[in-house]
C-alpha positions in Angstrom: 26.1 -92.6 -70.1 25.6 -93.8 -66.5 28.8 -91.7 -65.6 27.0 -88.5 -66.8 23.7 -89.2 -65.1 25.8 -89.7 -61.6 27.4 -86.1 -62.3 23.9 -84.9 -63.1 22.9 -86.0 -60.1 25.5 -84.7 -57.7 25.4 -81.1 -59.1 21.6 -80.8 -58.5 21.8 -82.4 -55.1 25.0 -79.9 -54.3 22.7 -76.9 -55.2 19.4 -77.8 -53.2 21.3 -78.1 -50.7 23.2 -75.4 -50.9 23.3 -72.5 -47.6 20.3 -69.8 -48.0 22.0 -66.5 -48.2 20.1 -63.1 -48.1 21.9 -60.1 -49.2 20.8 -56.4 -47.9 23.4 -54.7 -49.6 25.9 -51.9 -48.5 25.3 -49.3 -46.1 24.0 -46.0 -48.2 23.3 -42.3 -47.9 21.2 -40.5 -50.1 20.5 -37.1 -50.8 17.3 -35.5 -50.0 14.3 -36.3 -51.6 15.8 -39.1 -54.1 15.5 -42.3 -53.8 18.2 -45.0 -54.0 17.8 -48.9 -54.5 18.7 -51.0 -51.5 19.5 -54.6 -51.5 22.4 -56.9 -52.7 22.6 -58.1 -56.9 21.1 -60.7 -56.0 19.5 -59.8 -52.9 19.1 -63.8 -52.0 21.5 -67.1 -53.2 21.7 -70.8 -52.5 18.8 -72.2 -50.7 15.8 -73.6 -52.8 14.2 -71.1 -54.9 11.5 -69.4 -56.0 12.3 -66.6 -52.9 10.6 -64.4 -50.9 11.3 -61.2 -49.2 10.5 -59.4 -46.1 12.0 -55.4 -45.1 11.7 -54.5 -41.8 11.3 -51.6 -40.6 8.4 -50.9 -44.0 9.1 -47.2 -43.5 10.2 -45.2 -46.7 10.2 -48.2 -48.9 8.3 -48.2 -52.0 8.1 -51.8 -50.8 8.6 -54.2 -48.6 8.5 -57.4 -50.2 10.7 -57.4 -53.1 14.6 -57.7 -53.5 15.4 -54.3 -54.5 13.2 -51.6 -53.0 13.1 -48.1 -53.3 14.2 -46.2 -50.2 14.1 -42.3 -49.7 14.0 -41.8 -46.3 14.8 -38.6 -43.5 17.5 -39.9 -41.0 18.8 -43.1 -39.8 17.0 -46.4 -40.7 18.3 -49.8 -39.7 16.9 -52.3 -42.3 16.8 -55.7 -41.8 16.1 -58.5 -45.1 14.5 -61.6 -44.4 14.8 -64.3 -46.7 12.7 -67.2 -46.9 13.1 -70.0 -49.8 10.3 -72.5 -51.0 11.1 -75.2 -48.2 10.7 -72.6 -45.5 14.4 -72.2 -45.0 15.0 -68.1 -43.8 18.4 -66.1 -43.8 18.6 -62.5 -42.8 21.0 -59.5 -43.4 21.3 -55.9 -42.5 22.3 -52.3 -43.5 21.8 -48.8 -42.3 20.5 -46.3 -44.5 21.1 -42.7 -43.8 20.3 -38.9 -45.8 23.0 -36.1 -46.2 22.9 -33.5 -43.3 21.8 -31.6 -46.6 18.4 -32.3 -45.4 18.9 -30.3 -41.9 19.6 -27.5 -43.7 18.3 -24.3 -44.9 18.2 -20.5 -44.3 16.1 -20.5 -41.2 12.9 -19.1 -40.1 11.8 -15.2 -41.2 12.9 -12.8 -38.6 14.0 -9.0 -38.0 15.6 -6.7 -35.9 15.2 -3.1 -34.2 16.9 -0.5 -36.4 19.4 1.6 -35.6 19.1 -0.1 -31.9 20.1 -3.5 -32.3 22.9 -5.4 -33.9 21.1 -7.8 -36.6 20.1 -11.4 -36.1 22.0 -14.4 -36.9 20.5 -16.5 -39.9 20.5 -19.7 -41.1 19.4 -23.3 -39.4 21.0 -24.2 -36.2 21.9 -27.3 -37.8 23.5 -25.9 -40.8 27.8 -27.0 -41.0 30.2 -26.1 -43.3 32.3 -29.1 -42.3 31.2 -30.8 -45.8 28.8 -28.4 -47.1 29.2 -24.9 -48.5 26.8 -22.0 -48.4 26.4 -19.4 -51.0 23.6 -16.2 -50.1 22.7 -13.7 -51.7 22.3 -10.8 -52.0 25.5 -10.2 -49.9 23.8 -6.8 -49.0 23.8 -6.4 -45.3 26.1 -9.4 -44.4 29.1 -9.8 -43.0 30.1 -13.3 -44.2 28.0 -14.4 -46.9 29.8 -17.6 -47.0 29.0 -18.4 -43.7 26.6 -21.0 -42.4 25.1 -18.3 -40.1 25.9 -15.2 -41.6 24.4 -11.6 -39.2 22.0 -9.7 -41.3 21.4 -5.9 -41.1 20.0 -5.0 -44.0 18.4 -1.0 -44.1 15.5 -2.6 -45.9 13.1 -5.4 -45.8 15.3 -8.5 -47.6 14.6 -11.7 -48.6 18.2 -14.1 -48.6 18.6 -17.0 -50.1 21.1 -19.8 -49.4 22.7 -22.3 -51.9 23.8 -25.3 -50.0 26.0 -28.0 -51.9 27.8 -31.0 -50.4 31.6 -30.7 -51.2 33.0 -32.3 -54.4 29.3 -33.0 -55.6 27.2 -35.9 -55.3 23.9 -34.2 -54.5 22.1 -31.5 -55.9 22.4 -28.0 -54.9 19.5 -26.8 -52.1 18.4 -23.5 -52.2 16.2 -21.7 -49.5 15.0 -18.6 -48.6 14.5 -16.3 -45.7 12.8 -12.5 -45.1 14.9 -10.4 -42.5 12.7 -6.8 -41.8 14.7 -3.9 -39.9 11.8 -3.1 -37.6 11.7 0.8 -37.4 11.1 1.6 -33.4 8.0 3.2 -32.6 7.4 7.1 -32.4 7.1 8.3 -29.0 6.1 11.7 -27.8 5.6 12.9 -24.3 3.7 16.0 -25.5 5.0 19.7 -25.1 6.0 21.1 -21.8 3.7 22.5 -19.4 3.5 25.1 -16.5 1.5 24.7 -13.3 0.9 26.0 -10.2 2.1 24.1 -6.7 -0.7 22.2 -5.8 -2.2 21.3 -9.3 -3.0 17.9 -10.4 -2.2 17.8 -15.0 -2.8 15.1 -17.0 -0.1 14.5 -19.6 -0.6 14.2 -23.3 2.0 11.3 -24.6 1.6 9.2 -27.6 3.2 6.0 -27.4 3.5 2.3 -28.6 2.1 -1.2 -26.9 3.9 -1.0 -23.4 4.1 2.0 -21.7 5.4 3.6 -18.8 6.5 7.1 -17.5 9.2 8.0 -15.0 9.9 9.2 -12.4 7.1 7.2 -10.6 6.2 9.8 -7.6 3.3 11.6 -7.7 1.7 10.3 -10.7 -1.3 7.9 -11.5 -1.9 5.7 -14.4 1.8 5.3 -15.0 1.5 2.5 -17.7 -1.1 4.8 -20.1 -0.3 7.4 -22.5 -3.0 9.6 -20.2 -1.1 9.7 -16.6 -2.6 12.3 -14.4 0.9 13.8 -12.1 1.3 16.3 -9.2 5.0 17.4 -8.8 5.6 19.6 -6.2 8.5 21.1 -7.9 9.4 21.5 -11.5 10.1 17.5 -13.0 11.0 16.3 -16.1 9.0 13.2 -17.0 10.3 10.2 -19.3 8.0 8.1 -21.6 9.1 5.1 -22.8 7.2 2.4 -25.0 8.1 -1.3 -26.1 6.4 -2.4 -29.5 5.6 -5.8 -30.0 8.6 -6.7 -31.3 10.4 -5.4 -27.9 11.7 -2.2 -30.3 11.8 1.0 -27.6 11.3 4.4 -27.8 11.5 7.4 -25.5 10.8 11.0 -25.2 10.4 13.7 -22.0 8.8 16.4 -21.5 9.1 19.3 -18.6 6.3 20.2 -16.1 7.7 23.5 -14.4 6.1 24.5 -11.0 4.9 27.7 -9.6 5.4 27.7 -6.0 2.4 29.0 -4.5 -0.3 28.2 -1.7 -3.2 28.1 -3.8 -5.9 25.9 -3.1 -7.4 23.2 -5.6 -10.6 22.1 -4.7 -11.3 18.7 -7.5 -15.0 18.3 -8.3 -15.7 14.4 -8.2 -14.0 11.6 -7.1 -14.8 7.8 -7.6 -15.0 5.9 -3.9 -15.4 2.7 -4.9 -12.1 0.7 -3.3 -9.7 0.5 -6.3 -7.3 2.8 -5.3 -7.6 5.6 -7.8 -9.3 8.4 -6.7 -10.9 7.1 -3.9 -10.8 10.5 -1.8 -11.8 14.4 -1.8 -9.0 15.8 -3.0 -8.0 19.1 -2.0 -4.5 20.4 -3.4 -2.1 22.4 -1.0 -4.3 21.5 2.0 -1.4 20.6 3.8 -0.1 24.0 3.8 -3.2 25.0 5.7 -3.0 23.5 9.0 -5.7 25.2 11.0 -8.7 24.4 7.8 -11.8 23.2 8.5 -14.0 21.5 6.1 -17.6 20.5 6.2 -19.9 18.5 3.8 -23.3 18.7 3.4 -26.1 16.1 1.5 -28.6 18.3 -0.7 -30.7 18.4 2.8 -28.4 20.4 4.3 -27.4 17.6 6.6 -23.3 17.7 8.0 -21.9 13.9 6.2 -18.5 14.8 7.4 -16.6 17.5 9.2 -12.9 17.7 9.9 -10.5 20.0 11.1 -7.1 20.4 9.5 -8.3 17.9 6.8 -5.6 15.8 5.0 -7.1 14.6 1.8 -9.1 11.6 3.8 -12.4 11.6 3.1 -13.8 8.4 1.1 -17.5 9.2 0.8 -18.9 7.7 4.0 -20.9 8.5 7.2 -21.0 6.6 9.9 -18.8 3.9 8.0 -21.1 3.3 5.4 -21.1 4.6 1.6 -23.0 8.1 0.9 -25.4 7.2 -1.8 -24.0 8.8 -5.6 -25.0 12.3 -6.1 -23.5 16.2 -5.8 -22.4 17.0 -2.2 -21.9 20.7 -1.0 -18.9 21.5 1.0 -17.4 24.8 3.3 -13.6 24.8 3.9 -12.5 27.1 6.1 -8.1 27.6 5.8 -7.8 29.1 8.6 -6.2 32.0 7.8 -9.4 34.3 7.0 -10.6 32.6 3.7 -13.7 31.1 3.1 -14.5 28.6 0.5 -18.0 27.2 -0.8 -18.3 24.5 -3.6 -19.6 21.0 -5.0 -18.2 17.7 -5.3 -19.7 14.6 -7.2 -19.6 11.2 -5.8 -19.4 8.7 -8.7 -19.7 4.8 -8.0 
């Protein structure tokens, strides 16, 4: 009987004082979205139970204090167990948790392209890799690999693709995701029909365009960037309208402004002097051919506010340096030549 009691005895003092050991398990990698149990079977030995237990980092556990949590987490997480026994005695151990690249993956974000002017976009998430994953879309309409992590779409017709993505020889559930590619149709453009006019004459053209516009060639021509642009060729010119839409899709068009050579005389009614650069003058067509004019204006008073001879297009609406007030103006333009000219022009500010 004594003999038994000693054995007793050494087996229980053997075990209290056995080494406190705290097991975190093997590294794991999940797939997305499902959790998996962490820690050793038993996650903690030896020592002096009852145990406790302490995760750190706390992030995607269902808990942190228990043997076996739950983890489901998005990328690489470096756990750490802490084991402490009833005397205060603590052991720790480690693993790494990680998630399938499945999780980086999918078919991208919605896009398009300009029909019939570019070649089609490349789909699917940067990320996506085929080096243990395959990818499955469909419809195959439009693609030219649709096996392909980043298959080029062109379809004729607004599409939505979708992508199943499984992890070779199984393990994880099939992802699927989807993505819209729109062929963006370019926008119409028209530069309105031709036109004839006389050498001298200032047109406005009739275009119809898109978001940005502008017209070439860019001499003689105001208001470039507008649908409206006012032009004075001197000889016949074909102008070209182009427009961006917002999604950088072009269109073009021309149209032909044919010239009449011809001295004529255009005398423009109003003009706008107030600094901006856009018609800040009195604006007499062809006065250039008429070397020998002489022009004078007249307030409604019958007072001179400007004389010139051989006028070039110069005056901005003053006397004496400073601004005539707004109002109709009456002018006499001799050309020189044995013609005689009387009219109005309108100061707008």
């Amino acid at each position: 009987m004594k003999t038994f009691l000693v054995i007793i005895s050494l087996f229980v003092s053997s075990v209290q004082f056995a080494q406190l050991v705290a097991n975190a398990g093997n590294d794991q990698t999940q797939c997305p979205n499902i959790p998996v149990v962490i820690g050793g079977s038993p996650a903690a030995s030896g020592g002096s139970p009852p145990y406790s237990y302490s995760w750190q980092p706390s992030s995607g556990l269902n808990s942190s204090s228990i043997a076996n949590p739950s983890a489901n987490v998005t990328g690489w997480v470096h756990y750490v167990l802490t084991v402490t026994d009833k005397t205060g005695a603590t052991a720790t151990d480690d693993m790494w948790m990680n998630v399938d690249d499945m999780i980086n993956y999918d078919a991208g974000t919605d896009t398009g392209y300009c029909f019939g002017q570019q070649n089609g976009p490349t789909i699917g998430n940067p990320n996506n890799s085929n080096a243990s994953h395959t990818f499955s879309w469909l419809p195959v309409t439009g693609l030219d690999d649709p096996t392909s992590p980043h298959p080029v779409a062109t379809p004729s017709t607004t599409t939505i693709y979708t992508v199943q993505i499984s992890k070779n020889g199984g393990g994880c559930p099939s992802k699927f995701s989807t993505i819209r590619v729109t062929p963006w149709i370019p926008p119409y453009v028209d530069a309105g029909p031709d036109t004839t006019i006389d050498e001298g004459q200032t047109i406005t053209l009739s275009g119809s365009a898109s978001t940005i516009i502008w017209w070439t060639p860019g001499y003689n021509i105001k208001y470039a960037n507008t649908e409206t642009p006012d032009v004075w060729p001197t000889t016949t010119t074909v102008y070209h309208i182009s427009s961006e839409d917002s999604h950088h899709c072009y269109g073009a068009d021309t149209v032909v402004v044919t010239v009449r050579p011809g001295d004529k005389l255009f005398f423009y009614s109003a003009f706008t002097p107030n600094g901006d650069g856009d018609n800040d003058i009195f604006y007499i067509g062809n006065v250039e051919k008429f070397p020998d004019n002489v022009l004078k204006i007249y307030n409604r008073y019958g007072k001179v506010v400007f004389s010139a001879n051989n006028y070039a297009n110069t005056w901005d609406g003053s006397y004496l340096s400073s601004p005539v007030p707004t109002g109709t103006y009456f002018y006499t333009f001799d050309d020189g030549k044995g013609q005689q000219y009387k009219g109005t022009v309108t100061i707008m500010r």
